[in-house]
C-alpha positions in Angstrom: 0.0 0.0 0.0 1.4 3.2 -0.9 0.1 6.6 0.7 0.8 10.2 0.2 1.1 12.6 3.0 0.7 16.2 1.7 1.1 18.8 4.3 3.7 22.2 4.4 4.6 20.8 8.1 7.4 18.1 8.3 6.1 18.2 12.3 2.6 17.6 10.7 3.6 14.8 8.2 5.5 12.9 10.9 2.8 12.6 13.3 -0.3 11.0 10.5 2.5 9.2 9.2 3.1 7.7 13.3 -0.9 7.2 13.5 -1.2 5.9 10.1 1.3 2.9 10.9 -1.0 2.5 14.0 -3.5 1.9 12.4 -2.5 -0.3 9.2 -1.8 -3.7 9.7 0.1 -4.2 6.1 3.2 -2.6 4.7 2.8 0.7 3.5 5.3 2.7 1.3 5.0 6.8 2.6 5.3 9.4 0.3 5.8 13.1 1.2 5.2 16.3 -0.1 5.2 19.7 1.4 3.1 21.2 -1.1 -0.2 20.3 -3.9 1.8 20.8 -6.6 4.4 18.3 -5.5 1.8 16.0 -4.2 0.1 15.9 -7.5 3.5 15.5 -9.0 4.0 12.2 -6.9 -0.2 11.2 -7.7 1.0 11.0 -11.0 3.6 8.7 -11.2 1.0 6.0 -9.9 0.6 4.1 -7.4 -1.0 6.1 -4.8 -3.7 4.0 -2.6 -4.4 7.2 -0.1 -4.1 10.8 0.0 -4.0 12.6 3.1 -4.0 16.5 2.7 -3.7 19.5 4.7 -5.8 22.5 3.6 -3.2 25.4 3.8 0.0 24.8 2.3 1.9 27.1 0.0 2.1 27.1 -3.8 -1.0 24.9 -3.9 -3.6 24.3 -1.6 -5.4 21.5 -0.7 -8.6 22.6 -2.0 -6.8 23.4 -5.1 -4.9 20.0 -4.8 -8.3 18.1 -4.6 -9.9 19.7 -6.8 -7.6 18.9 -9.6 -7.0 15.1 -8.2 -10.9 14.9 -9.0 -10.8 16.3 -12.3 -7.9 14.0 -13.3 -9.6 10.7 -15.2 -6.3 9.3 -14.3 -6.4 10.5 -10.3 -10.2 10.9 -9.7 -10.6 7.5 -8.2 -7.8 8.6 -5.7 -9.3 8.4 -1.9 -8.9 11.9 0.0 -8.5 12.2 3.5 -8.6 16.0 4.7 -6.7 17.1 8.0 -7.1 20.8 8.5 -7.3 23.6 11.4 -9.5 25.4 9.3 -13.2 25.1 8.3 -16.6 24.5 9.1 -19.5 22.3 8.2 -20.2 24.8 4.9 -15.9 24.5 4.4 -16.7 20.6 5.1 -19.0 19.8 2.8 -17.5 21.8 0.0 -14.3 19.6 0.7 -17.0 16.6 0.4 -18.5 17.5 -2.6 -15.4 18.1 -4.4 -14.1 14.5 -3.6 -12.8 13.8 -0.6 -13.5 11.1 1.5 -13.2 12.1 4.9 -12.5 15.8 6.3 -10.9 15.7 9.7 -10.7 18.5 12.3 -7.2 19.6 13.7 -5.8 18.8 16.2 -6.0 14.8 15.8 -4.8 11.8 17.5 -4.1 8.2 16.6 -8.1 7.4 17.3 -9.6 9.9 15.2 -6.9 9.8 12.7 -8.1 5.8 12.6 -11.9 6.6 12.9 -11.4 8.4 9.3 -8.9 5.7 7.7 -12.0 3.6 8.5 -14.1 5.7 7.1 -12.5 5.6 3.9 -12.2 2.3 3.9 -15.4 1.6 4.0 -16.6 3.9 1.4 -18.3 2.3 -2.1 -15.6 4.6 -4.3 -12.3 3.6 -1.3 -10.0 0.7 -1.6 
């Protein structure tokens, strides 16, 4: 399993990378990228099972990031996890409707961080 970590924090990126292994029982392969332009760089050498995503990150955002992901007929059948401090139920279900899968609320832990994973899983269009 290969999954992409996209998130302008190397703090951030280490700590869903820690509750990600928590919570997956098989190998996974992490990639990073500090930015949506370089996580959409990495989408698109294939291969990518998961994308988690911060919201605000420079060059491109999340939003941006997802947006385009979606739009991709090679990347739209990507599952999107969103971690973000910023947002509401309006921000939320824009984030929905655009594609993602699950939109988390900073700060996270290991349980909510695996709550969503589930989530996704369990989804018609997930793994």
């Amino acid at each position: 399993m290969k999954i992409l970590i996209a998130d302008d924090s190397g703090t951030a990126r280490m700590f869903i990378k820690q509750c990600l292994e928590i919570s997956i029982s098989e190998d996974v392969e992490f990639l990073e990228a500090a930015n949506g332009q370089e996580a959409l760089m990495l989408l698109k050498v294939g291969g990518v099972e998961l994308l988690v995503t911060d919201l605000n990150m420079p060059v491109m955002d999340g939003r941006e990031l997802i947006r385009r992901v979606s739009a991709s007929p090679k990347l739209n059948g990507t599952p999107m996890m969103v971690i973000t401090s910023s947002g509401n139920e309006a921000r939320k279900q824009e984030l929905l409707d655009l594609g993602a899968k699950v939109v988390l609320r900073k700060p996270v832990n290991p349980m909510k961080i695996a709550e969503g994973l589930e989530a996704v899983l369990t989804t018609p269009e997930g793994w």
